[in-house]
Structure formats: structure tokens, C-alpha cells
N, C-alpha and C positions, 0 to 999 in steps of 0.2 A: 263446807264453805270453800276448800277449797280446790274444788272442783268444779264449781260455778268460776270460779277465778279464770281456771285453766279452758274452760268453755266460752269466756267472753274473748282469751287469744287468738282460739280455732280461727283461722282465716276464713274468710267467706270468699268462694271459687264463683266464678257466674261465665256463659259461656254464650255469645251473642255472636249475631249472624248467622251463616251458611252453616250447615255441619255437610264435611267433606264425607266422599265415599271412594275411597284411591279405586275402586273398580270401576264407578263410572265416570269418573276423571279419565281414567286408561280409557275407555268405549269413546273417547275424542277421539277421532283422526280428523287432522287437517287435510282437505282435499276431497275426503268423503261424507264428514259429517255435516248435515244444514242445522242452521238457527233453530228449525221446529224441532228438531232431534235432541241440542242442547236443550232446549226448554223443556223439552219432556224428561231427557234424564236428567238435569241439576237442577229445574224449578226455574223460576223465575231471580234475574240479577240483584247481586247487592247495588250495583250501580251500572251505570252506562257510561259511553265517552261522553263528553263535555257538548261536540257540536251534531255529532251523528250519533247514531246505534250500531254503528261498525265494530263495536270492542265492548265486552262484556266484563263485569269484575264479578267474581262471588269472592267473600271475604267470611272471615271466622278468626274472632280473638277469644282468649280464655283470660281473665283478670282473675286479681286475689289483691281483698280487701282486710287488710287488720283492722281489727276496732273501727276507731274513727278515721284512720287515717285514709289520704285517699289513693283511689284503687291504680293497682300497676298492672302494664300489661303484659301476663308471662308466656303466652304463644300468642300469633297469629298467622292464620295462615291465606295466599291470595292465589288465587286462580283467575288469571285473566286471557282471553278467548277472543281472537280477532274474527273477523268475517271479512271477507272480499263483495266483488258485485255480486258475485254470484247467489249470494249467501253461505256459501261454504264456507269453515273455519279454514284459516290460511295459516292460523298460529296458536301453539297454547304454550303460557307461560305461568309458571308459579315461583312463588317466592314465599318467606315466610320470616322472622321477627330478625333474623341475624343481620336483614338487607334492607330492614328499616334505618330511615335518616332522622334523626330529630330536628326538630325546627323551632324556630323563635321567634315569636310572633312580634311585630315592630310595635313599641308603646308610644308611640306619638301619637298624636291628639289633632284632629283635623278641628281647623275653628273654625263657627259658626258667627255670623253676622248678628247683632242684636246684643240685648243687656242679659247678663249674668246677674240676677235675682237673691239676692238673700232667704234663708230660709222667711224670717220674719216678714220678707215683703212678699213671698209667693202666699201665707197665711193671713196675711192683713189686706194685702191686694184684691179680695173677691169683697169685703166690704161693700154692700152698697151697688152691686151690681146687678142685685134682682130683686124684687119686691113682693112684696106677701102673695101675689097671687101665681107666682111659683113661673110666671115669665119672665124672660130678660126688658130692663128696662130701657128707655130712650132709644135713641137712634141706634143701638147696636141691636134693636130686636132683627130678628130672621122674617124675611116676609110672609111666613107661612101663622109668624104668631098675630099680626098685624089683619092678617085675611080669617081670621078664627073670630078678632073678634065684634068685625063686621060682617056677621053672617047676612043673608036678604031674610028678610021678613024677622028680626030681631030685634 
């Protein structure tokens, strides 16, 4: 028993993204390596720049999950890979979890025009809105229900 115990503590390790290979990270030189040459040795990007594809990210976190709680991240590591016109890398840079910033997401609430509904009015509200034959009724039908059920020759 109690070694089930001790087995439910074991942390669960899980490892997402790029997996790095420090050799062919080094086989970068900026100035002589092109795009097609990184994509053959690193694979295809974790992500791209935001307006062009001039900058290349490959990324790798390793997390560890206790029990329920949720998961922390205990490496990451980032390779990011400029290109110029040319296509040539003009830059490589990496970083990794020490040079991470944490951030805080702002909780305000953008409001929206219209009525804020009760639970009870959003469940009593459909009431009466459709009729046994499984269309919308009155002037809110869609015209496609209205032309169904004036077929020609019907």
C-alpha cells in the first residue's frame, strides 16, 4: 500500500517541442548557412516572426507534474535563427529558462453592447420558438426554410 502511495508522488516529466542536438546547432554559421540547410538540419520551426519569415524560433520545455497539481516548467530551451535577403542566417541566438520574464495577463473585461441574460432566461427564452415540425417558426424562419416548403409541383 504503501508504495502505491509513493508512486502516485513520482512526478510526471513530459518533454514538448524541438529536441535540441548542440552539433547541429554548432553546423549554423551565419553568413554561410541558407534556410534550406537549416531546415534540413533542425526540421521544420516551432514558430516564425510575427510579419515575415526572416526569424526562425525552435523551442524545447521539459515540465514536471505532481499529482493534480499543475504542471511547472523546469527547462526550456530557445534557438532563434535570423535570415537576411539573402537567405543566409545573419544571426543565431539561444536562451534558456534563466532569461525567461513572467508575465501577467491584464483581467479586465472588454464589455459587450446588449443584455446580460440570467441563467433562467437563457433556459426559458427558447420557449416557443419552434414548432413540432422541427422549423423555426414566424418571421424569424431563414428563407431557405420557407422555399422547402414550397417546392413546384407540391
Amino acid at each position: 500500500m504503501a508504495l502505491l502511495v509513493l508512486a502516485a508522488c513520482t512526478p510526471m516529466i513530459d518533454n514538448h517541442g524541438h529536441r535540441f542536438d548542440a552539433d547541429l546547432a554548432g553546423a549554423i554559421v551565419p553568413g554561410v548557412t541558407s534556410k534550406q540547410e537549416v531546415a534540413r538540419l533542425m526540421g521544420s520551426p516551432s514558430a516564425l516572426a510575427t510579419f515575415e519569415d526572416d526569424e526562425w524560433y525552435y523551442v524545447a520545455q521539459k515540465t514536471e507534474r505532481k499529482s493534480f497539481y499543475q504542471a511547472e516548467i523546469t527547462d526550456q530551451q530557445v534557438l532563434a535563427i535570423s535570415f537576411g535577403d539573402d537567405g543566409l542566417v545573419t544571426n543565431v541566438a539561444r536562451s534558456d529558462l534563466s532569461q525567461a520574464e513572467d508575465i501577467t495577463p491584464v483581467s479586465d473585461i472588454t464589455p459587450t453592447s446588449g443584455n446580460e441574460l440570467s441563467l433562467a432566461q437563457q433556459l426559458l427564452g427558447n420557449i416557443g420558438r419552434f414548432n413540432s415540425e422541427g422549423g423555426p417558426t414566424g418571421d424569424r424562419a431563414p428563407p431557405f426554410w420557407s422555399q422547402r416548403s414550397r417546392r413546384p409541383g407540391s
